[in-house]
C-alpha distance (Angstrom), angle and dihedral (degrees) to the residues before:
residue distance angle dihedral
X1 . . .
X2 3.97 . .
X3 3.25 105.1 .
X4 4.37 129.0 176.7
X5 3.60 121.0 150.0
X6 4.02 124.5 -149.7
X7 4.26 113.6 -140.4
X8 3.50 115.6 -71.3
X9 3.42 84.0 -146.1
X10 3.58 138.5 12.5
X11 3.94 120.1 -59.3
X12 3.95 85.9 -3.2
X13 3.82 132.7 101.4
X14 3.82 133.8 168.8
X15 3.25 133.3 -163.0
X16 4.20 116.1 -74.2
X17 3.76 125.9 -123.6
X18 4.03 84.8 169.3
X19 3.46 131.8 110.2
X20 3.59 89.7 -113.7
X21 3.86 104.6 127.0
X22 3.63 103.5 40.8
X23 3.95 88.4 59.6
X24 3.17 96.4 53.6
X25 4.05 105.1 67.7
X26 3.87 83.1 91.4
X27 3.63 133.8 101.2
X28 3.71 86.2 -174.1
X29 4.01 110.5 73.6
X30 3.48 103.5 -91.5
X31 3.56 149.9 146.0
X32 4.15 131.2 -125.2
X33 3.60 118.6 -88.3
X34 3.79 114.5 -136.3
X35 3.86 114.2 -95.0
X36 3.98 127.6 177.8
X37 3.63 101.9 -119.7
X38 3.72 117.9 60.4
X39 4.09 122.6 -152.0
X40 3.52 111.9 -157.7
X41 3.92 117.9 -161.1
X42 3.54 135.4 172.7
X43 3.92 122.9 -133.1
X44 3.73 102.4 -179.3
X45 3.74 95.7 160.8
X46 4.31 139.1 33.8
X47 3.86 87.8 -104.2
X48 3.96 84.7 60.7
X49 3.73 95.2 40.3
X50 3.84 83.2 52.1
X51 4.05 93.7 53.5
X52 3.56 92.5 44.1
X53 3.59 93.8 51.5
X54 4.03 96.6 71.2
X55 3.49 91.6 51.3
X56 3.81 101.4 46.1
X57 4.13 82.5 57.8
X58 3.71 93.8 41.1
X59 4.00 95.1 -123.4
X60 3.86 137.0 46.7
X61 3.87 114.4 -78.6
X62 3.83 118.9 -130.9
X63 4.07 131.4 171.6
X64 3.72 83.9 2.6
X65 3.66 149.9 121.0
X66 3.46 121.3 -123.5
X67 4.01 122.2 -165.2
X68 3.88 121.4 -176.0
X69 3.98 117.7 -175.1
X70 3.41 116.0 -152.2
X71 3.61 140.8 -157.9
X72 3.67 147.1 -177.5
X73 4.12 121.7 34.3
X74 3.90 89.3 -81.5
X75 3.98 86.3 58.6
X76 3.63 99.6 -118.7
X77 3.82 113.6 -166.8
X78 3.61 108.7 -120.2
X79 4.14 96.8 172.0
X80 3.41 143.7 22.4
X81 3.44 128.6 -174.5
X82 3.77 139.6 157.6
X83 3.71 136.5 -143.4
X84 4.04 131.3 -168.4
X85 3.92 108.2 -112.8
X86 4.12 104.0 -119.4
X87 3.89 110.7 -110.4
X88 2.65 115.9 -125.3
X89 3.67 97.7 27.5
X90 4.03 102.1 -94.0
X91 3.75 117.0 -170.4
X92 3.75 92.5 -155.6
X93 3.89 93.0 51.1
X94 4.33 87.8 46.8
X95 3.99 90.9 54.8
X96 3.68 91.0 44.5
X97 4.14 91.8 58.7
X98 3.50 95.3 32.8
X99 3.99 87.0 57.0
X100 3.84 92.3 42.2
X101 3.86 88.7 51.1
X102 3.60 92.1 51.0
X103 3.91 92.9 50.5
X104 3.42 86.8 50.7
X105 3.79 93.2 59.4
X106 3.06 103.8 37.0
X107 4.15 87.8 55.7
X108 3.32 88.7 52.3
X109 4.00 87.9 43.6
X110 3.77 86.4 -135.7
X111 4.00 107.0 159.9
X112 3.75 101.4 -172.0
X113 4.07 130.9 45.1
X114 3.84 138.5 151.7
X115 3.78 126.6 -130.8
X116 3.55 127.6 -145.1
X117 3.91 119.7 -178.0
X118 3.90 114.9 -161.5
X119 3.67 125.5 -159.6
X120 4.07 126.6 37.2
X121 4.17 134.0 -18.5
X122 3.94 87.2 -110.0
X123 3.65 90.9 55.6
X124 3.49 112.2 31.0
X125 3.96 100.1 35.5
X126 3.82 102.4 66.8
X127 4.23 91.9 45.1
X128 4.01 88.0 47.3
X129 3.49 92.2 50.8
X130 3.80 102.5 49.9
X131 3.64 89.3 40.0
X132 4.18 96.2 51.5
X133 3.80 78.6 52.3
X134 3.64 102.4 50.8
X135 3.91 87.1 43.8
X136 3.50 94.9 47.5
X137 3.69 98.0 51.5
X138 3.93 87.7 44.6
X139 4.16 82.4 65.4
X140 3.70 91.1 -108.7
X141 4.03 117.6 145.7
X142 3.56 116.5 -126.3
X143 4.10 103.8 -143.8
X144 4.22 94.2 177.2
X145 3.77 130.2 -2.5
X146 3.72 108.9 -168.3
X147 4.16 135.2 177.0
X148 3.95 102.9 -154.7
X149 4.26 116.1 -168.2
X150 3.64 130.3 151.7
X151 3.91 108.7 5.1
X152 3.95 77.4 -54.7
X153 4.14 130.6 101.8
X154 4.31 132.1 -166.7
X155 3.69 119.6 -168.6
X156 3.86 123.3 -133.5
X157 3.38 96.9 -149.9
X158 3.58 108.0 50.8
X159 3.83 129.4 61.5
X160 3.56 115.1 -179.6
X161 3.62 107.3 112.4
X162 3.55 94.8 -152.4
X163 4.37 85.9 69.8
X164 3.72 89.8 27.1
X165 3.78 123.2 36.2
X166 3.96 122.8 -164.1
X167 3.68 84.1 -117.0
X168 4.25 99.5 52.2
X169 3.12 128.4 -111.6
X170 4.41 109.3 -95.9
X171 3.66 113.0 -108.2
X172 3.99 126.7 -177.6
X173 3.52 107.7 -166.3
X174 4.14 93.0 -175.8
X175 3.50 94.4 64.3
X176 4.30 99.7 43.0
X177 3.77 114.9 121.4
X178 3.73 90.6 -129.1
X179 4.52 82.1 56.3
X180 3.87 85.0 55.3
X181 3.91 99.1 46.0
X182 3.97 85.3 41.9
X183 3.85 91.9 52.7
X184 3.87 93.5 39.2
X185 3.76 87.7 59.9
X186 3.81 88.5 49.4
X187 3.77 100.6 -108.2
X188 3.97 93.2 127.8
X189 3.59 125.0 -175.7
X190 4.20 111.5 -136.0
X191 3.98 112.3 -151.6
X192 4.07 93.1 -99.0
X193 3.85 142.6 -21.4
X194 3.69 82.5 -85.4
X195 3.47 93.2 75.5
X196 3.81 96.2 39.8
X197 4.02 90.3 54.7
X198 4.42 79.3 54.6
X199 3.40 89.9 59.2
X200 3.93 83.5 72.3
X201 3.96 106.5 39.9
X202 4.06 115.0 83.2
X203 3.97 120.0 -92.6
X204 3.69 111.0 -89.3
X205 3.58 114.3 -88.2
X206 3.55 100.7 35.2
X207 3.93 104.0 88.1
X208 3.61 86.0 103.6
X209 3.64 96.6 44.5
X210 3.97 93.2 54.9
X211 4.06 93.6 40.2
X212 3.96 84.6 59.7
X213 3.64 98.4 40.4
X214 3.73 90.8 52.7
X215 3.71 99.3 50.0
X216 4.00 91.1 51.4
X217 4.22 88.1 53.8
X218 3.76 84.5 49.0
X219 3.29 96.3 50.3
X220 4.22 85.8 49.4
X221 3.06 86.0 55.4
X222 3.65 99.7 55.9
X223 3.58 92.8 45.3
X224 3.89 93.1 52.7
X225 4.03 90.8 51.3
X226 3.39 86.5 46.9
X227 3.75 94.5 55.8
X228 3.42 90.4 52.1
X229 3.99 91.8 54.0
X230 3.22 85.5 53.1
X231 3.42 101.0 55.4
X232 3.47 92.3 39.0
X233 3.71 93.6 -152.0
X234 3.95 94.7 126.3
X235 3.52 137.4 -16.1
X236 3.33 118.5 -58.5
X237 4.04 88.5 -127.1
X238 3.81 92.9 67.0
X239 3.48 99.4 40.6
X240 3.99 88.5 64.5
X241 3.88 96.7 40.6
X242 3.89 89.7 53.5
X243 3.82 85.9 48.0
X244 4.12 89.3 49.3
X245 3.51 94.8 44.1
X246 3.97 87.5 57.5
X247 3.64 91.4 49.0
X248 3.70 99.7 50.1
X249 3.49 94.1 43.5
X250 3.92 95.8 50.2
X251 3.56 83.1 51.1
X252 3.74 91.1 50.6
X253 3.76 89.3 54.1
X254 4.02 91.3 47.6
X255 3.84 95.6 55.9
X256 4.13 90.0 45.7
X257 3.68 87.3 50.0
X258 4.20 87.0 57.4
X259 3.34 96.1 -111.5
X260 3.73 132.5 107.3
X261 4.55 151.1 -149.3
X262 3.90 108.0 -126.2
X263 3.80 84.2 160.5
X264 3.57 110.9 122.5
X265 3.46 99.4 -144.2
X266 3.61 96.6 44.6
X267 4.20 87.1 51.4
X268 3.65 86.4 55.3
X269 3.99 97.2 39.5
X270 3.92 87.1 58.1
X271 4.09 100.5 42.9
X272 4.10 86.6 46.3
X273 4.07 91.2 54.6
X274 3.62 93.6 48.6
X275 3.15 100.1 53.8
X276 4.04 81.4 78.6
X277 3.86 94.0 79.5
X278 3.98 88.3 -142.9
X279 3.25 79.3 75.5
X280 3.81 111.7 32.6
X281 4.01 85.3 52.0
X282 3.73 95.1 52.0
X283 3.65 81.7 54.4
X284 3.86 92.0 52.2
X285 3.48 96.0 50.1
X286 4.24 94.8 59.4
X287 4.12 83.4 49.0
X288 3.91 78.2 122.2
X289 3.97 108.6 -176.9
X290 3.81 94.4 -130.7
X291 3.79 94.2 60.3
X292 3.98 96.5 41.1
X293 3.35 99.4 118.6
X294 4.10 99.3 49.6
X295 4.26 76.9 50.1
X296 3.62 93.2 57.1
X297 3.55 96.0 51.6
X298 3.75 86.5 52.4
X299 3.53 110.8 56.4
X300 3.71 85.4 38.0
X301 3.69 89.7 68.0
X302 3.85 93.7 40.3
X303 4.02 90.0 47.9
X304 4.10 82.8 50.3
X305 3.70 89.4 52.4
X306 3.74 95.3 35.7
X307 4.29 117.7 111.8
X308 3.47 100.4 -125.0
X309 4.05 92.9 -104.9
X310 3.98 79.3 66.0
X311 3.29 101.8 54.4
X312 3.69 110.9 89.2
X313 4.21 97.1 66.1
X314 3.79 96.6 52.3
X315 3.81 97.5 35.7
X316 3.66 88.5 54.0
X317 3.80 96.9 44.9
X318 3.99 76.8 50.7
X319 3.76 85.3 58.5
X320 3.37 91.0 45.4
X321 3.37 100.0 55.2
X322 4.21 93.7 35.9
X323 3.50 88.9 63.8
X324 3.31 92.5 40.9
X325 4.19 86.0 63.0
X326 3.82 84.5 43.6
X327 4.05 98.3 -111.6
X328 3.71 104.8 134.3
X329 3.78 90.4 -178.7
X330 3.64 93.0 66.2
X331 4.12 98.4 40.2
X332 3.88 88.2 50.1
X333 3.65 91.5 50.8
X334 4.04 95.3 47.1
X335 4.00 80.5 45.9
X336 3.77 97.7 54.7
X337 4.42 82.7 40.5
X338 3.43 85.6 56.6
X339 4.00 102.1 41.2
X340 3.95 90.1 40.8
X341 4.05 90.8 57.6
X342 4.16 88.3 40.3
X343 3.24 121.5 2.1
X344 4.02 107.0 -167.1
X345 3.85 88.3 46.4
X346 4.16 98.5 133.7
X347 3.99 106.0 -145.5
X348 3.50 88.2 50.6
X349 3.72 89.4 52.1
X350 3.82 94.3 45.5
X351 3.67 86.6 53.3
X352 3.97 90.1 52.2
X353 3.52 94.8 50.2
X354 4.02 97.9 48.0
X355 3.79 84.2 47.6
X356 3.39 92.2 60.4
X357 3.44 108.6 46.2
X358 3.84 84.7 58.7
X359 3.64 92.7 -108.0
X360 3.85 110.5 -178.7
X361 4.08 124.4 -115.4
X362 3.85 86.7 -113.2
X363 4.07 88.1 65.7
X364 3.87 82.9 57.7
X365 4.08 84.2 100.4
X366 3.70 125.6 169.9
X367 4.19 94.4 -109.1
X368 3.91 89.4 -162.2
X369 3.55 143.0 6.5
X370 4.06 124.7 -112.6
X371 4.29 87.4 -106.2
X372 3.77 88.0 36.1
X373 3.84 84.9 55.0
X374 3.98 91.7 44.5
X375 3.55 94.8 51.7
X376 3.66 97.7 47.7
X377 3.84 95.5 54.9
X378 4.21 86.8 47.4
X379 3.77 81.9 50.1
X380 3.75 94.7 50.7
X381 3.76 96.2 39.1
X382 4.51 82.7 46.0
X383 3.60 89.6 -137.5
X384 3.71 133.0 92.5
X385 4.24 111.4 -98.6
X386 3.86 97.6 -98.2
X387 3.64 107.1 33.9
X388 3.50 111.3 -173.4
X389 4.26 126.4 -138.9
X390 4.10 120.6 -137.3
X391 3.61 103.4 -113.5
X392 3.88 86.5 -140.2
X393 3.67 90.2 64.6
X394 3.54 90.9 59.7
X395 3.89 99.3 40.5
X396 4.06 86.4 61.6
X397 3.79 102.5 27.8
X398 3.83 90.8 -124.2
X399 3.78 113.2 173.5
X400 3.80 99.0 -125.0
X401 3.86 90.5 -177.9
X402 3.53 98.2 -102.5
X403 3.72 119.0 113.2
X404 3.68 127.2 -151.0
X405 3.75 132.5 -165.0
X406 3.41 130.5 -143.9
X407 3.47 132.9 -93.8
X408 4.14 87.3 -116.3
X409 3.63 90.3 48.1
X410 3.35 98.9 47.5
X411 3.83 100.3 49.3
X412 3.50 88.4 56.4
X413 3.56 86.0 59.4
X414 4.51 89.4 53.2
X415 4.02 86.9 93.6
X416 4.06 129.6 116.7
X417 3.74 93.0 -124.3
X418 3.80 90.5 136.8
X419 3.98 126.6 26.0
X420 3.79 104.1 -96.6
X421 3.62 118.9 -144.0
X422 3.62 101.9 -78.4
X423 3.58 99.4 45.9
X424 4.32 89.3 58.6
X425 3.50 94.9 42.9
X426 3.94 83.5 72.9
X427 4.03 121.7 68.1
X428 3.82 130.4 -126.8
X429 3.83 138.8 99.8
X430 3.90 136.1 -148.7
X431 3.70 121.1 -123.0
X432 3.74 108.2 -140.9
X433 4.08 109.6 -141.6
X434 3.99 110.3 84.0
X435 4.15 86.4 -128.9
X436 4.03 91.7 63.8
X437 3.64 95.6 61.1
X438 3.46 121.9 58.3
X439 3.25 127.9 -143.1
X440 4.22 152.4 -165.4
């Protein structure tokens, strides 16, 4: 796993066995998910605290806050999270993320953390101060407190100008050991969250590409609904779900086999069937942990070749499954993909809300499984998943009382207006007020 520890006591560090650096790939308070390898790095001074800090959120920080809780006498870091500095300095906006930081902790029952504030003294001074405060009078132990602005970086807490001149002391966080070792074990840092939240939108050039793509795997999708009408052996509705769930989960199997679809028309094949949420939550419920990095790298490439009406489904299975790996950046940018393409869609929104209350990767729990799933949408529908129609009935045209809708109609109805029963088995609200969540 990620590890980095913070000194367990002032101008020392040792080397981490924490969890510290895999939690910290999140703007979104959060804590490391559990990976196989470990990276052990030693940040034994604030100019190594500094170049850990872009790699722990998975991009370099600017006009932000930065908290890191820490545990443990080697000063672990147990969560990172980030929060946009208010500008202009707002004094409402400041005591709303110093309170949300201090929930966040005291959740976590974290007692000690460090605060870095990026960006200038105008900005970054009010929103430090109100948040040492609130942190302090929460009990928690401030270990470092420091302003950081133009390749330079002041401490708070210390004021011997000898240590800490008026004019900072110069920091390069690119070229820091504990940057190389970071990098070397493949936790890079990209210049800003900018560039993370590209990692998600199409390559240039290929708008045209995906808008054709997608309209041919509608159109196969009409045509297999309308097959079933036809046929009238069950509804229409079924017929494609069972074909979606097939899809996804051959795709599933592809990705955890190390291989991949770059196919355009199979991208867009997979984002249009989950955007029936029979199928999208049978696809939630096999977001086994041990494979979560092999489903990342799927619904990345399916959100990539997703038409933006497709979007929300495999950006927030991306969350999902980000989370899941404990990088916060990356689930709070398939979150804001999601929201930005529909913003009342509900998994996306449960995902936002467990984000930011700082919920930890091992909350990231499977709410059903695949039958559990299967049984609840026969449940709600009150008839068993294939129900079959008397072929006498349709040789006379009898009315037999039961109505069926039409393919058109019923796709219509293939949207996440409401939660469906996965998504409220899980747990987690969204704050409204931009200030209370924090972001990458």
């Amino acid at each position: 796993m990620r590890r980095a520890c913070l000194p367990a006591d002032p101008g020392g560090m040792t080397d981490d066995d924490s969890t510290g650096a895999t939690p910290s790939r999140q703007p979104d308070a959060q804590p490391p998910a559990e990976r196989d390898e470990e990276v052990h790095v030693r940040a034994d001074s604030s100019d190594a605290m500094l170049a850990l800090i872009p790699h722990l959120l998975g991009f370099y920080p600017s006009r932000s806050l930065v908290v890191l809780g820490l545990t443990g006498q080697r000063g672990r870091v147990r969560v990172t999270f980030r929060y946009d500095l208010p500008d202009p300095a707002d004094a409402v906006l400041a005591a709303d993320v110093a309170e949300h930081a201090a929930s966040v902790l005291r959740r976590q029952r974290i007692g000690r953390a460090a605060l870095v504030g990026y960006g200038p003294a105008a900005l970054v001074a009010p929103i430090l101060a109100t948040t040492m405060d609130w942190l302090v009078a929460d009990g928690v132990q401030l270990r470092e407190v420091l302003r950081a602005d133009g390749g330079r970086y002041w401490s708070v807490l210390c004021d011997d100008p000898a240590c800490c001149p008026a004019e900072g002391r110069p920091f390069d966080p690119g070229s820091h050991p504990v940057s190389a070792a970071m990098a070397e074990a493949g936790l890079a840092a990209l210049p800003d969250r900018a560039a993370l939240a590209r990692t998600l939108q199409p390559r240039p050039g290929s708008a045209a590409s995906i808008r054709q793509a997608t309209r041919r795997a509608e159109r196969r999708l009409c045509d297999l609904g309308d097959t079933e009408w036809a046929a009238g052996q069950r509804e229409p509705q079924a017929a494609t779900a069972e074909v979606g769930r097939l899809a996804v989960q051959q795709a599933i199997s592809r990705y955890r086999a190390g291989k991949e679809i770059s196919a355009p028309d199979d991208l867009a094949w997979l984002a249009v069937l989950l955007s029936d949420i029979r199928v999208r939550d049978d696809a939630w419920a096999r977001m086994t942990p041990a494979h979560r990095e092999e489903h990342c790298r799927l619904w990345t490439d399916v959100v990539k070749g997703a038409s933006c009406e497709y979007v929300p489904a495999p950006a927030s299975l991306l969350a999902f499954t980000a989370w899941q790996s404990g990088n916060g950046a990356l689930a709070s940018c398939a979150v804001d993909r999601a929201l930005a393409a529909r913003p009342g869609y509900s998994m996306a929104l449960l995902l936002a809300g467990a984000l930011e209350a700082g919920l930890p990767p091992s909350a990231a729990k499977l709410p059903m499984t695949p039958a559990e799933v299967a049984r609840s949408y026969a449940d709600q529908d009150g008839k068993a998943p294939r129900p079959v129609r008397a072929p006498a009935t349709r040789a006379t045209g009898k009315n037999t009382g039961r109505s069926r809708t039409s393919p058109k109609a019923q796709r219509a109805r293939q949207s996440d207006n409401s939660q469906s029963r996965t998504t409220r088995a899980g747990s987690g609200s969204r704050t409204s007020g931009a200030s209370r969540r924090p972001s990458g």
